[in-house]
C-alpha positions as a Markdown table, in Angstrom:
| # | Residue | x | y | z |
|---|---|---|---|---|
| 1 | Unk | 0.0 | 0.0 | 0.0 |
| 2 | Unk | 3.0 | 2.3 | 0.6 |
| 3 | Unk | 4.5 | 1.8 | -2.4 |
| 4 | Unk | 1.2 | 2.8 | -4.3 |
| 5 | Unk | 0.7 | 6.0 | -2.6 |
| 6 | Unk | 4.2 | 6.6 | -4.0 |
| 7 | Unk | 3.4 | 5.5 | -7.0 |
| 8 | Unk | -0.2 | 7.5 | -7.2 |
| 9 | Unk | 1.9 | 10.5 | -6.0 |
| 10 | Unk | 4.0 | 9.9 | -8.8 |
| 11 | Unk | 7.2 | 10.0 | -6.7 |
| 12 | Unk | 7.9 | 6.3 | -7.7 |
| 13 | Unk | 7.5 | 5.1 | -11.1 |
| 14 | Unk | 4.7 | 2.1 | -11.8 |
| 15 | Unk | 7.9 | 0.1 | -13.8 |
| 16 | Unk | 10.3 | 0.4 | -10.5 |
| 17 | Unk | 7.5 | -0.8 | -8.4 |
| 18 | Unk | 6.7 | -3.9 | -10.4 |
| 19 | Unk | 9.8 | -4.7 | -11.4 |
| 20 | Unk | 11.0 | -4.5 | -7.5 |
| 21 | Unk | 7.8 | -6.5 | -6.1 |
| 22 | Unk | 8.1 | -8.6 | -8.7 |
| 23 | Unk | 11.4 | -9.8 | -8.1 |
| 24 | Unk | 11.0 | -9.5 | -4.2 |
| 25 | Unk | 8.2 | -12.4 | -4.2 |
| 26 | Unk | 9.7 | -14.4 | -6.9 |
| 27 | Unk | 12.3 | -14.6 | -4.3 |
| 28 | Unk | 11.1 | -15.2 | -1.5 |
| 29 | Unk | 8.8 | -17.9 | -2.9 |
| 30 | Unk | 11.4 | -19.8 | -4.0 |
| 31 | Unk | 13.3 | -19.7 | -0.8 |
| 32 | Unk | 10.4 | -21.6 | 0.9 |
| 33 | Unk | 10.8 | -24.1 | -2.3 |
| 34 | Unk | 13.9 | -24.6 | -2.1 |
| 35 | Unk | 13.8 | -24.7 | 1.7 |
| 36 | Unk | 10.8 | -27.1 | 1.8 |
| 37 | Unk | 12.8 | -29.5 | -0.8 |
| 38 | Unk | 15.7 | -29.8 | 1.5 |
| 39 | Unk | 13.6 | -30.6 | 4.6 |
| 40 | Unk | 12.5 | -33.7 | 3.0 |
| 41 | Unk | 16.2 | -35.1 | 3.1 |
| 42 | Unk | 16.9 | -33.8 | 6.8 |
| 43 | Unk | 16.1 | -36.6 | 9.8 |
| 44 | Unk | 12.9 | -35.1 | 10.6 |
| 45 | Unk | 12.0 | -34.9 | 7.1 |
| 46 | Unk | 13.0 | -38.7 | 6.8 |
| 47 | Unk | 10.7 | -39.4 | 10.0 |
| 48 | Unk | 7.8 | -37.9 | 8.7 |
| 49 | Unk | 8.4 | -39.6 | 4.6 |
| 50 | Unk | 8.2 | -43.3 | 6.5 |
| 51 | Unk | 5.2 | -42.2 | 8.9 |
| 52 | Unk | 3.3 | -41.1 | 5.8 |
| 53 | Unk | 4.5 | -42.8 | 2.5 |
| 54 | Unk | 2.3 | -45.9 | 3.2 |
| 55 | Unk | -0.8 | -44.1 | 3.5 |
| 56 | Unk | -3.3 | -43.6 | 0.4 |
| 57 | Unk | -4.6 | -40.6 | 1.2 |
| 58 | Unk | -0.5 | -39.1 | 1.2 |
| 59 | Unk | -0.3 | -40.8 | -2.3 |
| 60 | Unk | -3.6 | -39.2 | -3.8 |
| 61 | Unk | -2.5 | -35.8 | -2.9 |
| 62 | Unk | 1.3 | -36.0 | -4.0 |
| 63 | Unk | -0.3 | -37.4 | -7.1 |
| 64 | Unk | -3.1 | -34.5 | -7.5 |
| 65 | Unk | -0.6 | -32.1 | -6.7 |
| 66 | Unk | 1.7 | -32.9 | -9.6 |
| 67 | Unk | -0.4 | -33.5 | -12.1 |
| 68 | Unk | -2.2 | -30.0 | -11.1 |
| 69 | Unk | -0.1 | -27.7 | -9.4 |
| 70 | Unk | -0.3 | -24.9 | -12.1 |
| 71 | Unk | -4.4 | -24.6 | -10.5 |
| 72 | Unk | -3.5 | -25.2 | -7.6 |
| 73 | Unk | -0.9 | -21.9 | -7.5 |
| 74 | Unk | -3.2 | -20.1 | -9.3 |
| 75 | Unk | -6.2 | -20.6 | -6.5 |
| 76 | Unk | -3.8 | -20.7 | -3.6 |
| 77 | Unk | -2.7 | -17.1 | -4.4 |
| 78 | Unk | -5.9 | -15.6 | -3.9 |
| 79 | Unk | -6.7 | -17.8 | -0.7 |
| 80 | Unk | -4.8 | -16.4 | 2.1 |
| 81 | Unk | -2.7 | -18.7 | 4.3 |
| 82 | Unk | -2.8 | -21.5 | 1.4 |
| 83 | Unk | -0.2 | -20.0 | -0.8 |
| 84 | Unk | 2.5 | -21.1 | 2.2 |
| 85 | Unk | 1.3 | -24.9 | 2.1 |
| 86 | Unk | 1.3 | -25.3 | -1.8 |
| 87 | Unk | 4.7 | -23.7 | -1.9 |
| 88 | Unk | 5.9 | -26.1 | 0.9 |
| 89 | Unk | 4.0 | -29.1 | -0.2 |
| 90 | Unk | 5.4 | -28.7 | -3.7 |
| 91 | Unk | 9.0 | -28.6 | -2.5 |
| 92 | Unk | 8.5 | -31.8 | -0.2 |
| 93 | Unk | 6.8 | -33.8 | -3.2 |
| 94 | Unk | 9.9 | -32.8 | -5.4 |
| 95 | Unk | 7.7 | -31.6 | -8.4 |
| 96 | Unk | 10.4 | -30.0 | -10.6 |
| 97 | Unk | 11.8 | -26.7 | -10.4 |
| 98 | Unk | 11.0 | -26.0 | -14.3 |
| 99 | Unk | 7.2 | -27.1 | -13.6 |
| 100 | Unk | 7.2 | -25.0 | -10.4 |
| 101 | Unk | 8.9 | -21.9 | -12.0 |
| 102 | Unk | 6.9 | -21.8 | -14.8 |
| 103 | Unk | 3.2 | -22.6 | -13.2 |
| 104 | Unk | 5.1 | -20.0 | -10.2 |
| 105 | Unk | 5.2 | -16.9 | -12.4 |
| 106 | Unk | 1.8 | -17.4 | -14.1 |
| 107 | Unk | 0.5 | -17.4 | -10.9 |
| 108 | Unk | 2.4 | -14.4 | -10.0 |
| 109 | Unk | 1.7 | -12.5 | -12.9 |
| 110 | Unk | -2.3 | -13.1 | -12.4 |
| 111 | Unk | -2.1 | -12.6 | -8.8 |
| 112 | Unk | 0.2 | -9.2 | -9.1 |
| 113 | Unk | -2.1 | -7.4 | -12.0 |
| 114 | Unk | -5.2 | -7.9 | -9.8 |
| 115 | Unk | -3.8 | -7.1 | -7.0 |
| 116 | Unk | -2.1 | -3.7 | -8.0 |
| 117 | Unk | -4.9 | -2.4 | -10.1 |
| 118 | Unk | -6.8 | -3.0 | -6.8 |
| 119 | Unk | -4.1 | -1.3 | -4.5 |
| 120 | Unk | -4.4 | 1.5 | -7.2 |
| 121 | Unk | -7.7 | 2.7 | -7.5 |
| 122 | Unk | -7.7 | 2.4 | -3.7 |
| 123 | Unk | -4.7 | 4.5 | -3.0 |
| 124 | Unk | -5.9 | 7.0 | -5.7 |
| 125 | Unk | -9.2 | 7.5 | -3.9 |
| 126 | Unk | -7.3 | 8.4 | -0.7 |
| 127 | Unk | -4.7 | 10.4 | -2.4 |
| 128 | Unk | -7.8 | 12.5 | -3.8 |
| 129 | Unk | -9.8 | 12.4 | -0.4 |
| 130 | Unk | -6.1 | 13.8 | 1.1 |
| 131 | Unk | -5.9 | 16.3 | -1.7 |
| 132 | Unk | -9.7 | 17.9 | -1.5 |
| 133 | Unk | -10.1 | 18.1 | 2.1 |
| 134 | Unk | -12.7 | 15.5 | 2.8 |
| 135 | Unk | -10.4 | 12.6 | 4.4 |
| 136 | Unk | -11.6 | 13.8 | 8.2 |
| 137 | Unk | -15.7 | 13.1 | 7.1 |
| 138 | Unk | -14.2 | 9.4 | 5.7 |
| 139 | Unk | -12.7 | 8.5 | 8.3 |
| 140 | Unk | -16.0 | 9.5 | 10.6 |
| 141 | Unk | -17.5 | 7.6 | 7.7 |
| 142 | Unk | -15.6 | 4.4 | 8.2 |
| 143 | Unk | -16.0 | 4.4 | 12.0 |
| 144 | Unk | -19.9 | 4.7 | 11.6 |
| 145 | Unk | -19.3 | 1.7 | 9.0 |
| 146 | Unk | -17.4 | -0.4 | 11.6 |
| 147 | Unk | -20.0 | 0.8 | 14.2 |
| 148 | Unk | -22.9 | -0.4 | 12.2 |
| 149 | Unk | -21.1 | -4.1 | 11.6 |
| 150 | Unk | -20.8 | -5.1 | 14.9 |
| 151 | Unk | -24.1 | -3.8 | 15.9 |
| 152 | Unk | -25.9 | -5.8 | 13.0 |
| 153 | Unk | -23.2 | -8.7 | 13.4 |
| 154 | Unk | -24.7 | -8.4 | 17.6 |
| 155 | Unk | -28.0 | -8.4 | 16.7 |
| 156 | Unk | -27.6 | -11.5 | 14.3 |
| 157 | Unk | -26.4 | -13.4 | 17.0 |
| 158 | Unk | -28.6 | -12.4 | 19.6 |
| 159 | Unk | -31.6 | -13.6 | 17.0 |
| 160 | Unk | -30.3 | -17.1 | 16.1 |
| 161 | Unk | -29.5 | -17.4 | 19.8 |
| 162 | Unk | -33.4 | -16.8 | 21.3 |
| 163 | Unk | -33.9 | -18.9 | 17.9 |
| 164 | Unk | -31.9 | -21.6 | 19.1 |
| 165 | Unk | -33.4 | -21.5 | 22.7 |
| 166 | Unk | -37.0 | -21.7 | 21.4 |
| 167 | Unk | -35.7 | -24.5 | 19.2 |
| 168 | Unk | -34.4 | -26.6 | 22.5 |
| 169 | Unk | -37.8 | -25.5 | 24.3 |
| 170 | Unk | -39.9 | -26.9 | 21.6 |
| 171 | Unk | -38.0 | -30.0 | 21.7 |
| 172 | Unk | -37.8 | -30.7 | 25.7 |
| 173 | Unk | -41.6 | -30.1 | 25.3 |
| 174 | Unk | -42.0 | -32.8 | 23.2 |
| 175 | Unk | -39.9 | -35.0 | 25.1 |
| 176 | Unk | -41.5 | -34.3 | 28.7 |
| 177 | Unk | -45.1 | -34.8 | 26.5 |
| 178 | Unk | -44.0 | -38.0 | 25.5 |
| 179 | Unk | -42.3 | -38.9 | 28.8 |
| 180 | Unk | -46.2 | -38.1 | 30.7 |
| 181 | Unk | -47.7 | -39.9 | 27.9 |
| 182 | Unk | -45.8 | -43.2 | 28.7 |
| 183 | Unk | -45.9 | -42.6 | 32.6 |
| 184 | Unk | -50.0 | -42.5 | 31.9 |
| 185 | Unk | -49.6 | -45.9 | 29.6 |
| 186 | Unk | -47.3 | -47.4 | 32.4 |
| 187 | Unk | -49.5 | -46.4 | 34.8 |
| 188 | Unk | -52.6 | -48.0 | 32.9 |
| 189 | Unk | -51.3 | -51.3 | 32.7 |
| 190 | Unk | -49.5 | -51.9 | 35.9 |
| 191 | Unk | -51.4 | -49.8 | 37.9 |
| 192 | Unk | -50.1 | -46.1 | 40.2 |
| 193 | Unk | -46.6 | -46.4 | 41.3 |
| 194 | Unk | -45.5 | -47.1 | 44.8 |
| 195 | Unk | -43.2 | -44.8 | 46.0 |
């Protein structure tokens, strides 16, 4: 985001910025590949090969993973916390740096357009808010908006809750009915209880 204020304040060009990022991520990326490759041949990494190898379930997903791991770096791009474990996962099932590079910087590419034309148009609209004067009546704005989520998100839950409680009513209702009916059957046949 820091960079694209610079960038809509035209202090920083838009080819240094992608060019930079670019490169950084590419980077770093592979660092976790290359990382998660050599784990495999470490003791622990041996460990955990002969705890797993035998199982199915293992197989099927090295499998999947190979044979679609250009999707699967697409999707796990835009899925937050899932980019780590397809990075990691496609290190330890030794896919091939060629097949990871090149599925790597489509992914990349895809993720890094949408993502800075996003960042863009966003930045832009603050660095016009900052520009006219209005900035102090969006940020009252945006606290009003947070306001109003928690108080709907509180109502919600308060609803579903005396929801859920009429719910469990209804149904100890129905279980004490049935309970008196079968105390009056019982009661029919073998006559009042002792007590």
């Amino acid at each position: 985001m820091l960079a694209m204020y610079l960038v809509a304040g035209k202090i920083l060009s838009l080819g240094q910025f992608f060019i930079a990022t670019f490169v950084i991520v590419v980077l770093y990326e592979h660092v976790l590949f290359f990382f998660s490759k050599g784990m495999r041949h470490t003791r622990l990494g041996w460990k955990l090969y002969r705890k797993h190898k035998s199982k199915r379930r293992i197989q099927l997903y090295t499998y999947f993973l190979k044979k679609n791991l250009v999707r699967l770096i697409i999707i796990a791009k835009f899925v937050p916390g899932m980019n780590f474990l397809v990075i990691a996962l496609a290190g330890w099932s030794r896919v091939s740096l060629r097949l990871f590079t090149t599925s790597y910087i489509i992914a990349v590419s895809l993720w890094f357009a949408g993502i800075s034309a996003i960042a863009y148009f966003v930045v832009s609209g603050l660095h016009y808010l900052k520009a006219a004067q209005i900035f102090k009546n969006a940020e009252i704005g945006i606290v009003v908006l947070i306001v109003l989520i928690f108080a709907i998100e509180y109502v919600i839950k308060r609803f579903v809750r005396v929801r859920e409680f009429e719910i469990e009513k209804k149904k100890h209702e129905e279980i004490l009915a049935e309970t008196e009916e079968y105390e009056e059957e019982r009661e029919d046949f073998w006559g009042p209880r002792s007590r």
